[in-house]
Phi, psi and omega in degrees: 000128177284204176273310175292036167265315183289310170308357198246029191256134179246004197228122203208159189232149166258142129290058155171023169329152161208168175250026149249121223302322199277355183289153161297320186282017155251281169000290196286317166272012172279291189335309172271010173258330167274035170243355159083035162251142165289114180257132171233132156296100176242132188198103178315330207267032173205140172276337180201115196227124208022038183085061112252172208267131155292146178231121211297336186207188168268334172320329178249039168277154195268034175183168152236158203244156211281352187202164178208116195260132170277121159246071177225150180300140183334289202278341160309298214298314172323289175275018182282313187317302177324296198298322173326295195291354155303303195253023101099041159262102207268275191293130203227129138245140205251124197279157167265147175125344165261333184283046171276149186304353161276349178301292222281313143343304204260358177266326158306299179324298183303339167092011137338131154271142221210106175240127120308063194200172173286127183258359184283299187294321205270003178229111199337000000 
């Protein structure tokens, strides 16, 4: 999948949302909700990013979404992948600094698509 393909998928989840402002991971899920993707926040540790409701996982999102962008540390980001390749989420993108290489290793294994990039640079 290219990236823009992956941009043009309109229902997308963050893996590491937060509600501090100063974060990527608020950065990044602002970005694709003011660009007008259904976005869901997942952070077991937050209740709400940007007055919306956070979800401890993606199993407990009310859809699943077409693309799931990571901003989490290596080992979030491993299991995160399982769940992905569960609910039969074929495509991950990986922020940098979440694309370390075993990340990335194990999301190919799964027969993942796997975008390395930024979604801050790539949306006007």
């Amino acid at each position: 999948m290219t990236i823009q393909q992956a941009l043009d998928q309109k229902v997308w989840a963050v893996i590491g949302a937060t509600d501090k402002t100063e974060k990527f991971g608020y950065k990044i899920y602002k970005c694709l909700k003011d660009h007008g993707y259904e976005v869901y926040p997942v952070n077991p540790n937050v209740a709400e990013v940007d007055g919306d409701k956070c979800y401890s996982s993606l199993s407990a999102l009310p859809v699943v979404p077409a693309v799931v962008d990571f901003v989490v540390p290596e080992s979030a980001g491993l299991a995160a992948l399982d769940e992905c390749k569960e609910l039969g989420i074929s495509t991950v993108w990986l922020q940098p600094g979440a694309d370390k290489p075993s990340v990335v290793e194990k999301a190919h294994a799964l027969n993942l698509h796997v975008i390395q990039d930024c979604v801050l640079v790539q949306l006007p």
